[in-house]
C-alpha positions in Angstrom: 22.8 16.2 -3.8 20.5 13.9 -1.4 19.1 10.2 -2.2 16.8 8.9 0.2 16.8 4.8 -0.2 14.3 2.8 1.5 14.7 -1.2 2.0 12.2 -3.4 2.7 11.9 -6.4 5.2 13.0 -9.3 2.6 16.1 -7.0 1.4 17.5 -7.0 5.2 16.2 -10.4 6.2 19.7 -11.7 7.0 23.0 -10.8 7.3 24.2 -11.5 3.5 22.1 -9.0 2.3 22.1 -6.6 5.0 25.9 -6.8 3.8 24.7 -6.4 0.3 22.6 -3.1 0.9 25.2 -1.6 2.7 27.9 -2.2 -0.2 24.9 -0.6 -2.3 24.7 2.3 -0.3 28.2 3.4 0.6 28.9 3.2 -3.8 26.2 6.0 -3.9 28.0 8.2 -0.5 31.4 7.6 -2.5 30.2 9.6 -5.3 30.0 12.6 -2.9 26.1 11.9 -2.4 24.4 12.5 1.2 22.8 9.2 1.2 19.5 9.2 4.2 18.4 5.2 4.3 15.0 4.2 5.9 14.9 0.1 6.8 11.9 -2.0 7.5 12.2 -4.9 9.9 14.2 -8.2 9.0 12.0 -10.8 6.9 8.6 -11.1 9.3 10.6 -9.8 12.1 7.5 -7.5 12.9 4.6 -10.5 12.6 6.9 -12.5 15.3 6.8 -9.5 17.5 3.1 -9.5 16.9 2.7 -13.1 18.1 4.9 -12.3 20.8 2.6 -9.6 22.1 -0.7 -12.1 21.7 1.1 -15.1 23.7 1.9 -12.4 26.4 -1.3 -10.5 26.5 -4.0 -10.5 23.7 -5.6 -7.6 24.9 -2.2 -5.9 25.4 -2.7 -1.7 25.2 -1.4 -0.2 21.4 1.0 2.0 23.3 2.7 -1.2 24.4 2.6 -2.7 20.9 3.5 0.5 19.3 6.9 0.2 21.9 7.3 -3.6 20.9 7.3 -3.0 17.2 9.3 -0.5 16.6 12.5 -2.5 18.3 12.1 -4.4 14.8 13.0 -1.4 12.3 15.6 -0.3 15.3 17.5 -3.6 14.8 17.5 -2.9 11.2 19.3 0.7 11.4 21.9 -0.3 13.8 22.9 -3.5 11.9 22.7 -1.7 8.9 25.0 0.8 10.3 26.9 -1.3 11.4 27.5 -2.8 7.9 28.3 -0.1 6.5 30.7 1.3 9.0 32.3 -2.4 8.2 32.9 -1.7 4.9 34.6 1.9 5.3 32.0 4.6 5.9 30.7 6.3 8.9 27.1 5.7 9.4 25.0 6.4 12.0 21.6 4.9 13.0 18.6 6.8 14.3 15.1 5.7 15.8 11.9 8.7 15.1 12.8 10.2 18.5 16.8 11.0 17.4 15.1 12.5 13.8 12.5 14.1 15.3 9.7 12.5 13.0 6.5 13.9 15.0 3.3 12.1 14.5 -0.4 11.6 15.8 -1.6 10.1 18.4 -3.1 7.2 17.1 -1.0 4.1 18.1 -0.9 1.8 15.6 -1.6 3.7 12.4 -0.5 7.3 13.2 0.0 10.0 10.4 3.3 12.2 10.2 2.7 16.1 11.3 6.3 17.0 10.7 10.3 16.3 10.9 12.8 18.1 12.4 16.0 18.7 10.0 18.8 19.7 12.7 20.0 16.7 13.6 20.4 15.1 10.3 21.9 18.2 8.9 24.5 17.8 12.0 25.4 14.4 10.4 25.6 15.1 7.2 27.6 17.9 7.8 30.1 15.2 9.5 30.0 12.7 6.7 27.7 10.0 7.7 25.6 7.7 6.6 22.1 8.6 8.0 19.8 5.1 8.5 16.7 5.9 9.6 14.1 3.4 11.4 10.8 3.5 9.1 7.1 3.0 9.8 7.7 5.0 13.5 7.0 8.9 14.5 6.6 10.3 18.2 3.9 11.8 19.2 3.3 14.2 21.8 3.5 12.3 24.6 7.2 11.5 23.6 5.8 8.0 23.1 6.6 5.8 19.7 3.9 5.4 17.2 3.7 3.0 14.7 2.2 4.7 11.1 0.7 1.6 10.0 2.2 -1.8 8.2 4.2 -1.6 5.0 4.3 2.4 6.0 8.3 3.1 6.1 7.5 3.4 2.1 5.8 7.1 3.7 8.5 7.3 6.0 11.2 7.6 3.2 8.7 9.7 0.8 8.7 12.2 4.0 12.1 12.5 4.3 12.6 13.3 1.1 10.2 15.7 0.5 11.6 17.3 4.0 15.1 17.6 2.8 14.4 18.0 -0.7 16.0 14.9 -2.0 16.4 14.6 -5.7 14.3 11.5 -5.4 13.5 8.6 -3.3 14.3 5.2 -4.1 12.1 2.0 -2.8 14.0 -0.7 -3.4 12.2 -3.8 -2.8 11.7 -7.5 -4.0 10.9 -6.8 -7.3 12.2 -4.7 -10.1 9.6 -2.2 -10.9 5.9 -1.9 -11.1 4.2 -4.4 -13.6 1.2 -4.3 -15.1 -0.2 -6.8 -13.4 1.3 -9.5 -10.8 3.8 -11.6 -12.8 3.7 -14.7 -10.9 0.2 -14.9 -11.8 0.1 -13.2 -14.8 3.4 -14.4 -16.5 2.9 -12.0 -20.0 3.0 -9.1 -17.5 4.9 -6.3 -18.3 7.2 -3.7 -16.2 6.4 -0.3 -17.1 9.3 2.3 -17.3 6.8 5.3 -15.4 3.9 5.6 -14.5 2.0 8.5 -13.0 0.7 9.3 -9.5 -2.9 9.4 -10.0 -3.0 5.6 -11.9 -0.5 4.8 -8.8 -2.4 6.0 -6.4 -5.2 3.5 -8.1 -3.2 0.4 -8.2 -2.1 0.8 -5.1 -5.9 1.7 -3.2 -6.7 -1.7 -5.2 -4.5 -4.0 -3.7 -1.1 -3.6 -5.2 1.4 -3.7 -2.2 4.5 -2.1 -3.1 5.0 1.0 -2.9 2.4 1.6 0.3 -0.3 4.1 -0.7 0.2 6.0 1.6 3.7 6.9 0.3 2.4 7.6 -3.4 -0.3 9.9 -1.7 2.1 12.1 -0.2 5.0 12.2 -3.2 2.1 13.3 -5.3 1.0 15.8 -2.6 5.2 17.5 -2.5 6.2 16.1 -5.9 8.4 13.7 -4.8 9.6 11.7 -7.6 9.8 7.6 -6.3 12.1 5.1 -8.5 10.8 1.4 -7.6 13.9 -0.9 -8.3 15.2 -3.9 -6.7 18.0 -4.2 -4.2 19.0 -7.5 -5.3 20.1 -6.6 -8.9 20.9 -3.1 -10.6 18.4 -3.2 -13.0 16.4 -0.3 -14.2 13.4 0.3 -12.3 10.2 2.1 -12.3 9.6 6.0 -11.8 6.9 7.3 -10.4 6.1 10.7 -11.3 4.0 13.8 -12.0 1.0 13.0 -14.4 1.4 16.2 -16.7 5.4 13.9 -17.5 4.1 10.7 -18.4 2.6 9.7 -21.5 -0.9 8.3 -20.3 -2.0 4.7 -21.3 -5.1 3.7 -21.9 -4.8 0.7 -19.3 -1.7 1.4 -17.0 -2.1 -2.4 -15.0 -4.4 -4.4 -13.2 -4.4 -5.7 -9.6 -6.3 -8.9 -7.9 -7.5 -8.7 -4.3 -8.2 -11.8 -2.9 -8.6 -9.9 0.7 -12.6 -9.0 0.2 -15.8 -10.4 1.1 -19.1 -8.9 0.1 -22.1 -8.1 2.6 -25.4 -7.8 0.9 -28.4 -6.1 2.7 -31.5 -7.1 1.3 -35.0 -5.4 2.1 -34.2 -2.3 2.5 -37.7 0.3 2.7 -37.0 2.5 -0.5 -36.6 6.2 1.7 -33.6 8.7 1.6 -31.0 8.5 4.2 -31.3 4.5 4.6 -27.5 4.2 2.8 -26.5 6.7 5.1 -27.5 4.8 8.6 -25.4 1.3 6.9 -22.6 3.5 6.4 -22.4 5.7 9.1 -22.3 3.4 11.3 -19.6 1.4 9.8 -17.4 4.5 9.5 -18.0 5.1 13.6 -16.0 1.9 13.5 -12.8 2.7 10.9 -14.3 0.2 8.7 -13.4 0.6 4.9 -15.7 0.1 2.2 -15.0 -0.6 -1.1 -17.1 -1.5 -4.1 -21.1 -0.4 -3.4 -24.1 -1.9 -5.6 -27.2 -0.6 -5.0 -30.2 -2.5 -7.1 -33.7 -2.9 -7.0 -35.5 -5.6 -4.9 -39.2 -5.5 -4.7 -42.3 -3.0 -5.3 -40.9 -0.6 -2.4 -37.2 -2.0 -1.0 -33.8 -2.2 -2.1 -30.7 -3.9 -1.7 -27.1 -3.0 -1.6 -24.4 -4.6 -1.6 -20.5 -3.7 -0.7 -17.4 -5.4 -0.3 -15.0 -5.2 2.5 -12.0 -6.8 4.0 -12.4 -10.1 4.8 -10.7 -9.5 8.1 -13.5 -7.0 9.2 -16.4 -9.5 7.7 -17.4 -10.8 11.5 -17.6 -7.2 12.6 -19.7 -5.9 10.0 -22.3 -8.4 10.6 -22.3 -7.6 14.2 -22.5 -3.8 13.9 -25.3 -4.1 10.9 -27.2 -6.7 13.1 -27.4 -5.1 16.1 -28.8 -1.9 14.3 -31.1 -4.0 11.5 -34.1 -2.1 14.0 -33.1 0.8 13.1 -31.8 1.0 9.7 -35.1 -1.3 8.5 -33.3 -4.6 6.4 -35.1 -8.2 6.1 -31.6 -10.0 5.7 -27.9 -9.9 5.6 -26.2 -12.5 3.3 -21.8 -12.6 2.9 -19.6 -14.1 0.4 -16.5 -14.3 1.2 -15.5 -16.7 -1.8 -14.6 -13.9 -4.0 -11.6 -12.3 -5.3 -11.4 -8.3 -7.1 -10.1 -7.5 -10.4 -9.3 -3.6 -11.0 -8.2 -2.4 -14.0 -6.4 1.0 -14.5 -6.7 3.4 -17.3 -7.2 6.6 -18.5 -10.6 7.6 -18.9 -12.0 4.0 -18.4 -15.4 5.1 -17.6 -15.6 7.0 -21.5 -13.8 4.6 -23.2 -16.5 2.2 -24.0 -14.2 0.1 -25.7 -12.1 -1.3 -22.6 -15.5 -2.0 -20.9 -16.8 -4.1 -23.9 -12.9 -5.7 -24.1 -12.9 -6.4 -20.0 -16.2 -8.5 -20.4 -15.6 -10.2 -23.9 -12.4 -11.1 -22.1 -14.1 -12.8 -19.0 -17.0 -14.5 -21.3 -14.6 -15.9 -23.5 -12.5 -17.8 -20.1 -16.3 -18.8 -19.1 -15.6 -16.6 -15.7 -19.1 -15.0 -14.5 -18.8 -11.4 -12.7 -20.7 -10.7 -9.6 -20.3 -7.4 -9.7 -19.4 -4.3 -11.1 -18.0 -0.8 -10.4 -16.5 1.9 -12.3 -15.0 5.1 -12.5 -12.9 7.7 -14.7 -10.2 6.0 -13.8 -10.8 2.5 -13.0 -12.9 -0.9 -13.3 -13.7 -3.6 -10.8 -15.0 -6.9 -11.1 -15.6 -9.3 -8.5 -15.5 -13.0 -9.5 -15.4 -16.6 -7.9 -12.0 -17.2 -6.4 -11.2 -20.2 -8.1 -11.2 -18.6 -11.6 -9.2 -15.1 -10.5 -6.3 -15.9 -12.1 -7.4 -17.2 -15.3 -9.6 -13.8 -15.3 -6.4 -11.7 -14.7 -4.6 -13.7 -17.4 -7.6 -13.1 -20.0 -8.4 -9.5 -19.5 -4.8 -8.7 -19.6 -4.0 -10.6 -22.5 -7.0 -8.4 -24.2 -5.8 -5.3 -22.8 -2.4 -5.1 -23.2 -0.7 -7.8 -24.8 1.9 -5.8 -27.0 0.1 -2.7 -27.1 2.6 -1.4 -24.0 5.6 -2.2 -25.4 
Protein backbone atom coordinates (compact mmCIF):
# COMPACT_ATOMS: atom_id res chain seq x y z
CA UNK A 1 0.00 0.00 0.00
CA UNK A 2 1.33 3.63 -1.02
CA UNK A 3 0.23 7.18 0.60
CA UNK A 4 1.52 10.08 -1.19
CA UNK A 5 1.43 13.18 1.49
CA UNK A 6 1.99 16.65 0.40
CA UNK A 7 2.87 19.60 3.02
CA UNK A 8 2.56 22.94 2.31
CA UNK A 9 4.80 25.99 3.01
CA UNK A 10 3.16 27.04 6.57
CA UNK A 11 3.27 23.18 7.73
CA UNK A 12 7.27 23.20 7.33
CA UNK A 13 7.80 26.92 8.16
CA UNK A 14 10.08 26.07 11.08
CA UNK A 15 11.73 23.56 12.69
CA UNK A 16 8.83 22.55 15.39
CA UNK A 17 6.78 21.50 12.85
CA UNK A 18 9.05 20.19 10.36
CA UNK A 19 9.57 17.90 13.48
CA UNK A 20 5.91 17.53 13.79
CA UNK A 21 5.34 16.32 10.03
CA UNK A 22 7.99 14.01 10.24
CA UNK A 23 6.53 12.27 13.58
CA UNK A 24 3.26 12.24 11.25
CA UNK A 25 4.77 10.60 8.62
CA UNK A 26 7.07 7.81 10.04
CA UNK A 27 3.37 6.62 12.23
CA UNK A 28 2.04 5.95 8.70
CA UNK A 29 5.68 3.98 7.34
CA UNK A 30 5.39 1.98 10.83
CA UNK A 31 2.22 0.52 9.79
CA UNK A 32 4.13 -1.24 6.90
CA UNK A 33 2.96 1.72 4.39
CA UNK A 34 5.44 3.01 1.56
CA UNK A 35 4.93 6.58 2.45
CA UNK A 36 6.25 9.19 -0.92
CA UNK A 37 6.07 12.96 0.75
CA UNK A 38 6.19 16.03 -1.60
CA UNK A 39 7.21 19.53 0.58
CA UNK A 40 6.66 23.05 -0.46
CA UNK A 41 9.11 25.64 0.60
CA UNK A 42 9.38 26.91 4.40
CA UNK A 43 6.73 29.75 5.20
CA UNK A 44 7.39 32.50 2.17
CA UNK A 45 10.75 30.97 1.71
CA UNK A 46 10.00 31.18 -2.17
CA UNK A 47 8.68 35.13 -2.25
CA UNK A 48 12.21 35.90 -0.36
CA UNK A 49 13.91 34.10 -3.11
CA UNK A 50 11.85 36.13 -5.47
CA UNK A 51 12.96 39.44 -3.95
CA UNK A 52 16.29 38.17 -3.91
CA UNK A 53 16.31 37.69 -7.68
CA UNK A 54 14.72 41.43 -8.21
CA UNK A 55 17.46 43.19 -5.85
CA UNK A 56 20.08 41.19 -7.98
CA UNK A 57 18.72 41.58 -11.49
CA UNK A 58 14.97 42.58 -12.26
CA UNK A 59 15.25 41.48 -15.62
CA UNK A 60 17.00 38.25 -14.53
CA UNK A 61 16.41 35.23 -17.38
CA UNK A 62 13.44 32.46 -16.02
CA UNK A 63 16.02 29.72 -16.38
CA UNK A 64 17.99 31.55 -13.63
CA UNK A 65 14.87 31.96 -11.51
CA UNK A 66 13.63 28.54 -12.26
CA UNK A 67 17.40 27.38 -10.62
CA UNK A 68 16.86 29.99 -7.65
CA UNK A 69 13.52 28.68 -6.71
CA UNK A 70 13.66 25.38 -6.62
CA UNK A 71 16.75 25.52 -3.75
CA UNK A 72 13.49 26.48 -1.54
CA UNK A 73 11.43 23.03 -1.88
CA UNK A 74 15.16 21.34 -1.85
CA UNK A 75 15.70 22.69 1.69
CA UNK A 76 12.42 21.33 2.64
CA UNK A 77 13.14 17.55 1.53
CA UNK A 78 16.51 17.33 3.01
CA UNK A 79 15.37 18.86 6.46
CA UNK A 80 12.46 16.90 6.33
CA UNK A 81 14.60 13.85 5.87
CA UNK A 82 16.53 14.64 8.07
CA UNK A 83 13.73 14.74 10.73
CA UNK A 84 12.64 11.82 10.08
CA UNK A 85 15.83 9.92 10.02
CA UNK A 86 15.97 11.74 13.67
CA UNK A 87 13.26 10.09 14.91
CA UNK A 88 14.13 6.39 13.64
CA UNK A 89 13.37 5.88 9.95
CA UNK A 90 15.49 5.94 6.92
CA UNK A 91 14.37 8.64 4.68
CA UNK A 92 15.77 9.92 1.77
CA UNK A 93 15.36 13.23 -0.03
CA UNK A 94 15.20 13.79 -3.75
CA UNK A 95 15.02 16.99 -6.10
CA UNK A 96 12.89 16.32 -9.94
CA UNK A 97 16.23 15.43 -11.47
CA UNK A 98 16.86 12.22 -8.80
CA UNK A 99 12.86 11.17 -9.55
CA UNK A 100 13.05 11.81 -12.90
CA UNK A 101 9.82 14.20 -12.98
CA UNK A 102 10.16 15.35 -16.83
CA UNK A 103 8.49 18.58 -17.81
CA UNK A 104 8.06 21.39 -20.50
CA UNK A 105 10.08 23.81 -21.39
CA UNK A 106 8.39 26.66 -20.12
CA UNK A 107 10.35 28.11 -17.16
CA UNK A 108 8.26 29.33 -14.73
CA UNK A 109 4.97 27.44 -15.19
CA UNK A 110 6.00 24.25 -16.96
CA UNK A 111 3.46 21.18 -17.26
CA UNK A 112 4.61 17.48 -16.22
CA UNK A 113 5.04 15.08 -19.46
CA UNK A 114 6.05 12.10 -17.32
CA UNK A 115 8.01 10.42 -14.14
CA UNK A 116 10.23 7.89 -14.09
CA UNK A 117 9.47 5.03 -11.36
CA UNK A 118 13.04 3.22 -10.99
CA UNK A 119 14.49 5.10 -8.69
CA UNK A 120 11.82 5.36 -6.21
CA UNK A 121 10.98 1.74 -6.61
CA UNK A 122 14.92 1.24 -5.70
CA UNK A 123 14.11 3.04 -2.28
CA UNK A 124 11.19 1.67 -1.43
CA UNK A 125 12.42 -1.55 -1.94
CA UNK A 126 15.23 -0.51 0.84
CA UNK A 127 12.79 0.84 3.33
CA UNK A 128 12.80 4.57 2.99
CA UNK A 129 11.12 7.34 3.39
CA UNK A 130 10.78 8.98 -0.13
CA UNK A 131 10.45 13.16 0.22
CA UNK A 132 10.11 14.56 -2.77
CA UNK A 133 10.76 18.40 -3.79
CA UNK A 134 7.35 19.73 -5.28
CA UNK A 135 6.45 22.46 -7.75
CA UNK A 136 9.86 21.30 -9.95
CA UNK A 137 10.19 18.89 -13.27
CA UNK A 138 13.28 18.90 -15.72
CA UNK A 139 13.03 19.43 -18.92
CA UNK A 140 14.95 18.46 -21.76
CA UNK A 141 17.67 20.45 -21.46
CA UNK A 142 18.43 18.76 -18.09
CA UNK A 143 17.58 22.21 -16.63
CA UNK A 144 14.97 22.77 -13.50
CA UNK A 145 11.61 24.09 -14.22
CA UNK A 146 9.37 25.50 -11.95
CA UNK A 147 5.37 24.20 -12.67
CA UNK A 148 3.95 27.35 -11.45
CA UNK A 149 3.15 28.66 -7.65
CA UNK A 150 1.08 26.69 -5.17
CA UNK A 151 1.83 23.69 -7.93
CA UNK A 152 3.62 20.82 -5.65
CA UNK A 153 -0.39 20.20 -4.90
CA UNK A 154 0.06 18.61 -8.95
CA UNK A 155 3.31 17.34 -8.05
CA UNK A 156 1.86 14.96 -5.37
CA UNK A 157 -1.39 14.27 -7.45
CA UNK A 158 1.32 12.95 -10.20
CA UNK A 159 3.03 10.87 -8.10
CA UNK A 160 0.26 9.26 -7.15
CA UNK A 161 -1.39 8.57 -10.04
CA UNK A 162 2.22 7.29 -11.35
CA UNK A 163 2.62 4.78 -8.69
CA UNK A 164 -0.86 4.14 -8.10
CA UNK A 165 -1.17 5.32 -4.59
CA UNK A 166 -4.31 4.48 -2.78
CA UNK A 167 -4.77 8.22 -2.36
CA UNK A 168 -3.02 11.43 -1.92
CA UNK A 169 -3.27 13.48 0.99
CA UNK A 170 -2.78 17.56 0.93
CA UNK A 171 -2.36 18.44 4.19
CA UNK A 172 -2.43 22.00 4.63
CA UNK A 173 -3.52 24.96 6.97
CA UNK A 174 -6.88 24.09 7.19
CA UNK A 175 -8.94 21.16 7.84
CA UNK A 176 -10.94 20.49 4.83
CA UNK A 177 -12.70 22.34 2.11
CA UNK A 178 -15.49 24.71 3.36
CA UNK A 179 -18.17 26.06 1.86
CA UNK A 180 -17.08 29.23 1.72
CA UNK A 181 -13.94 30.99 3.47
CA UNK A 182 -14.53 30.85 7.25
CA UNK A 183 -12.67 33.74 8.41
CA UNK A 184 -15.02 35.70 6.44
CA UNK A 185 -17.85 33.72 6.45
CA UNK A 186 -17.83 32.39 10.11
CA UNK A 187 -21.47 30.04 9.52
CA UNK A 188 -19.34 28.26 6.89
CA UNK A 189 -19.32 24.79 6.82
CA UNK A 190 -16.62 21.89 5.98
CA UNK A 191 -18.00 19.46 3.69
CA UNK A 192 -17.14 15.72 4.16
CA UNK A 193 -16.63 15.19 -0.10
CA UNK A 194 -17.01 16.89 -2.62
CA UNK A 195 -16.68 16.03 -6.34
CA UNK A 196 -14.15 16.88 -8.98
CA UNK A 197 -16.08 18.80 -11.43
CA UNK A 198 -17.68 21.48 -8.41
CA UNK A 199 -13.72 21.36 -7.34
CA UNK A 200 -12.49 22.00 -10.25
CA UNK A 201 -14.99 25.21 -10.03
CA UNK A 202 -14.11 26.45 -6.63
CA UNK A 203 -10.85 26.16 -7.35
CA UNK A 204 -10.79 28.12 -11.18
CA UNK A 205 -12.76 30.82 -8.91
CA UNK A 206 -10.31 31.64 -6.60
CA UNK A 207 -10.25 29.03 -3.90
CA UNK A 208 -6.44 28.32 -3.19
CA UNK A 209 -6.11 25.08 -1.68
CA UNK A 210 -5.83 22.42 -3.36
CA UNK A 211 -4.12 24.08 -6.67
CA UNK A 212 -6.30 23.49 -9.70
CA UNK A 213 -4.11 22.25 -11.45
CA UNK A 214 -3.85 19.22 -9.07
CA UNK A 215 -7.80 18.63 -9.05
CA UNK A 216 -7.51 18.76 -12.89
CA UNK A 217 -5.29 15.93 -13.19
CA UNK A 218 -6.76 13.57 -10.11
CA UNK A 219 -9.98 13.89 -12.00
CA UNK A 220 -8.19 13.15 -15.39
CA UNK A 221 -6.37 9.48 -13.55
CA UNK A 222 -8.98 9.24 -10.72
CA UNK A 223 -6.86 10.07 -8.07
CA UNK A 224 -8.79 10.25 -4.99
CA UNK A 225 -7.28 13.71 -2.81
CA UNK A 226 -8.13 13.86 1.14
CA UNK A 227 -7.65 17.71 2.19
CA UNK A 228 -6.81 17.56 6.02
CA UNK A 229 -4.64 19.44 8.19
CA UNK A 230 -1.12 18.67 9.43
CA UNK A 231 -1.57 20.44 12.53
CA UNK A 232 -4.39 18.24 14.07
CA UNK A 233 -5.76 14.72 13.05
CA UNK A 234 -9.02 15.68 12.29
CA UNK A 235 -11.13 14.30 9.59
CA UNK A 236 -10.73 15.99 6.44
CA UNK A 237 -12.24 16.42 3.03
CA UNK A 238 -12.21 13.89 0.04
CA UNK A 239 -12.17 14.68 -3.14
CA UNK A 240 -13.52 12.30 -5.40
CA UNK A 241 -15.22 10.86 -8.56
CA UNK A 242 -18.65 12.69 -9.27
CA UNK A 243 -20.71 9.56 -10.14
CA UNK A 244 -19.62 8.79 -5.61
CA UNK A 245 -20.77 11.90 -4.25
CA UNK A 246 -24.20 12.85 -3.45
CA UNK A 247 -24.54 16.23 -5.55
CA UNK A 248 -25.60 19.50 -3.65
CA UNK A 249 -27.43 21.90 -5.01
CA UNK A 250 -24.82 24.69 -3.94
CA UNK A 251 -21.44 22.84 -3.00
CA UNK A 252 -19.64 26.47 -1.72
CA UNK A 253 -18.84 29.80 -2.67
CA UNK A 254 -15.53 31.63 -3.27
CA UNK A 255 -14.59 35.60 -3.19
CA UNK A 256 -11.87 36.95 -5.51
CA UNK A 257 -10.71 40.08 -4.59
CA UNK A 258 -7.78 39.60 -7.37
CA UNK A 259 -9.92 41.12 -10.50
CA UNK A 260 -10.44 44.22 -12.23
CA UNK A 261 -12.79 44.76 -15.10
CA UNK A 262 -11.89 46.48 -18.57
CA UNK A 263 -14.86 47.73 -20.38
CA UNK A 264 -14.62 48.56 -24.20
CA UNK A 265 -17.08 50.82 -25.25
CA UNK A 266 -17.96 51.75 -29.04
CA UNK A 267 -17.48 48.88 -30.46
CA UNK A 268 -18.94 48.91 -34.65
CA UNK A 269 -21.69 46.11 -34.29
CA UNK A 270 -19.74 43.38 -37.14
CA UNK A 271 -18.67 39.73 -36.60
CA UNK A 272 -15.16 38.96 -35.61
CA UNK A 273 -14.72 42.31 -33.50
CA UNK A 274 -14.70 39.99 -30.00
CA UNK A 275 -12.36 37.94 -31.67
CA UNK A 276 -9.55 40.74 -32.49
CA UNK A 277 -9.99 41.91 -28.24
CA UNK A 278 -9.38 38.49 -27.47
CA UNK A 279 -6.95 37.23 -29.73
CA UNK A 280 -4.77 39.49 -29.04
CA UNK A 281 -4.88 39.15 -25.34
CA UNK A 282 -4.39 35.39 -25.64
CA UNK A 283 -1.03 36.18 -27.92
CA UNK A 284 -0.02 37.50 -24.51
CA UNK A 285 -1.01 34.45 -21.81
CA UNK A 286 -3.52 36.82 -20.51
CA UNK A 287 -6.60 35.16 -18.74
CA UNK A 288 -9.98 36.26 -19.08
CA UNK A 289 -12.61 35.60 -16.94
CA UNK A 290 -16.17 36.93 -16.70
CA UNK A 291 -17.32 38.50 -20.39
CA UNK A 292 -20.48 40.91 -20.77
CA UNK A 293 -21.42 41.84 -23.97
CA UNK A 294 -24.43 44.62 -24.09
CA UNK A 295 -25.79 46.96 -26.35
CA UNK A 296 -24.52 50.58 -26.65
CA UNK A 297 -25.95 52.71 -29.39
CA UNK A 298 -27.93 52.40 -32.87
CA UNK A 299 -24.80 50.35 -34.40
CA UNK A 300 -21.93 49.65 -31.50
CA UNK A 301 -21.48 47.54 -28.56
CA UNK A 302 -19.71 47.21 -25.56
CA UNK A 303 -18.14 44.39 -23.66
CA UNK A 304 -16.86 44.12 -20.73
CA UNK A 305 -14.40 41.37 -18.98
CA UNK A 306 -12.61 40.95 -15.91
CA UNK A 307 -9.10 40.03 -15.44
CA UNK A 308 -6.40 39.91 -12.89
CA UNK A 309 -5.63 42.91 -11.43
CA UNK A 310 -2.00 42.16 -11.81
CA UNK A 311 -2.36 42.09 -15.70
CA UNK A 312 -4.71 45.36 -15.65
CA UNK A 313 -1.65 47.78 -16.94
CA UNK A 314 -0.95 45.36 -19.69
CA UNK A 315 -4.35 44.96 -20.97
CA UNK A 316 -4.69 48.59 -21.46
CA UNK A 317 -1.52 48.79 -23.28
CA UNK A 318 -2.11 45.78 -25.67
CA UNK A 319 -5.97 47.01 -26.40
CA UNK A 320 -4.61 50.67 -26.84
CA UNK A 321 -2.17 50.21 -29.05
CA UNK A 322 -4.52 48.07 -31.33
CA UNK A 323 -7.93 50.37 -30.63
CA UNK A 324 -7.09 51.24 -34.82
CA UNK A 325 -7.65 48.20 -35.54
CA UNK A 326 -10.16 46.55 -33.53
CA UNK A 327 -12.45 49.99 -33.98
CA UNK A 328 -13.47 51.03 -29.93
CA UNK A 329 -14.26 54.85 -28.84
CA UNK A 330 -13.03 54.14 -25.18
CA UNK A 331 -11.50 51.89 -22.60
CA UNK A 332 -12.77 52.39 -18.97
CA UNK A 333 -11.24 49.85 -15.71
CA UNK A 334 -12.45 49.22 -12.38
CA UNK A 335 -10.42 47.79 -10.28
CA UNK A 336 -12.56 48.38 -7.07
CA UNK A 337 -14.30 45.22 -7.36
CA UNK A 338 -14.25 41.88 -5.78
CA UNK A 339 -16.07 38.25 -7.39
CA UNK A 340 -18.49 36.15 -5.79
CA UNK A 341 -18.95 32.56 -7.45
CA UNK A 342 -21.28 30.23 -6.36
CA UNK A 343 -21.19 26.42 -6.96
CA UNK A 344 -24.02 24.10 -7.66
CA UNK A 345 -25.48 21.62 -9.53
CA UNK A 346 -27.36 22.73 -12.36
CA UNK A 347 -27.21 26.47 -11.28
CA UNK A 348 -28.02 27.72 -14.62
CA UNK A 349 -31.77 25.51 -14.54
CA UNK A 350 -32.42 25.91 -11.14
CA UNK A 351 -34.17 29.21 -11.25
CA UNK A 352 -34.55 29.18 -7.66
CA UNK A 353 -30.83 29.79 -6.52
CA UNK A 354 -30.65 32.65 -9.12
CA UNK A 355 -33.75 34.37 -7.56
CA UNK A 356 -32.23 33.31 -3.76
CA UNK A 357 -28.52 34.81 -4.89
CA UNK A 358 -30.10 38.25 -5.71
CA UNK A 359 -32.92 38.48 -2.96
CA UNK A 360 -29.85 37.73 -0.88
CA UNK A 361 -27.68 40.78 -2.16
CA UNK A 362 -30.90 43.23 -2.27
CA UNK A 363 -31.82 42.40 1.06
CA UNK A 364 -27.74 43.46 2.43
CA UNK A 365 -28.32 46.67 0.07
CA UNK A 366 -25.13 45.27 -2.06
CA UNK A 367 -25.62 46.33 -5.96
CA UNK A 368 -24.13 43.78 -8.59
CA UNK A 369 -22.16 44.99 -11.54
CA UNK A 370 -22.22 42.16 -13.25
CA UNK A 371 -23.34 38.85 -14.02
CA UNK A 372 -22.32 35.44 -15.45
CA UNK A 373 -23.58 32.10 -15.34
CA UNK A 374 -23.25 28.68 -16.25
CA UNK A 375 -24.52 24.85 -15.57
CA UNK A 376 -22.48 24.81 -12.95
CA UNK A 377 -21.75 28.12 -11.53
CA UNK A 378 -22.71 31.92 -10.79
CA UNK A 379 -20.70 35.08 -10.62
CA UNK A 380 -21.30 38.41 -9.36
CA UNK A 381 -19.03 41.16 -9.24
CA UNK A 382 -19.72 43.83 -6.49
CA UNK A 383 -17.98 46.89 -4.82
CA UNK A 384 -15.15 45.77 -2.64
CA UNK A 385 -16.21 47.28 0.47
CA UNK A 386 -19.43 45.29 0.71
CA UNK A 387 -17.77 41.56 -0.46
CA UNK A 388 -17.96 40.13 2.63
CA UNK A 389 -21.24 41.13 3.85
CA UNK A 390 -22.36 39.69 0.20
CA UNK A 391 -20.66 36.34 0.89
CA UNK A 392 -22.19 36.27 4.38
CA UNK A 393 -25.85 36.99 2.94
CA UNK A 394 -25.96 34.74 -0.05
CA UNK A 395 -24.53 31.94 1.99
CA UNK A 396 -26.65 32.38 4.85
CA UNK A 397 -29.61 32.02 1.94
CA UNK A 398 -28.07 29.16 0.41
CA UNK A 399 -26.92 27.02 2.78
CA UNK A 400 -27.49 27.77 6.25
CA UNK A 401 -28.49 24.25 7.58
CA UNK A 402 -29.60 22.80 4.48
CA UNK A 403 -25.77 20.98 4.31
CA UNK A 404 -25.71 19.55 7.39
Amino acid sequence: MLIVQKYGGTSVANAERIMNVARRVVDVARTGKHVMVVVSAQGSMTDTLLEKAREVNPQASMREVDMLLCTGEQQSAALLAMACQRFGHSAISLNAVQVGIEATDLYGNAQIESIRTQRVLTEFEKGNIVIVAGFQGVNGFEDFTTLGRGASDTTAVALAATFGADFCEICTDVDGVYTADPRLVPTAKKLDEIGYEDMLELTASGLQKPHHRAVEMAKRFGVKILVRSSMTDAVGTWIKGDETVERLSVSGLVVDRNVARVSVMGLLDRPGVAFQIFSVLAKAQIAVDVILQSVGGASTRDISFTVEKSDLVQVCKILSENQESIGYDMLTTDENLAKLTVVGAGLSTNFGVASDIFEALYDCGVNIQLISASEIKMQVLVDHKYIAKAAQAVHDKLIGDKNE
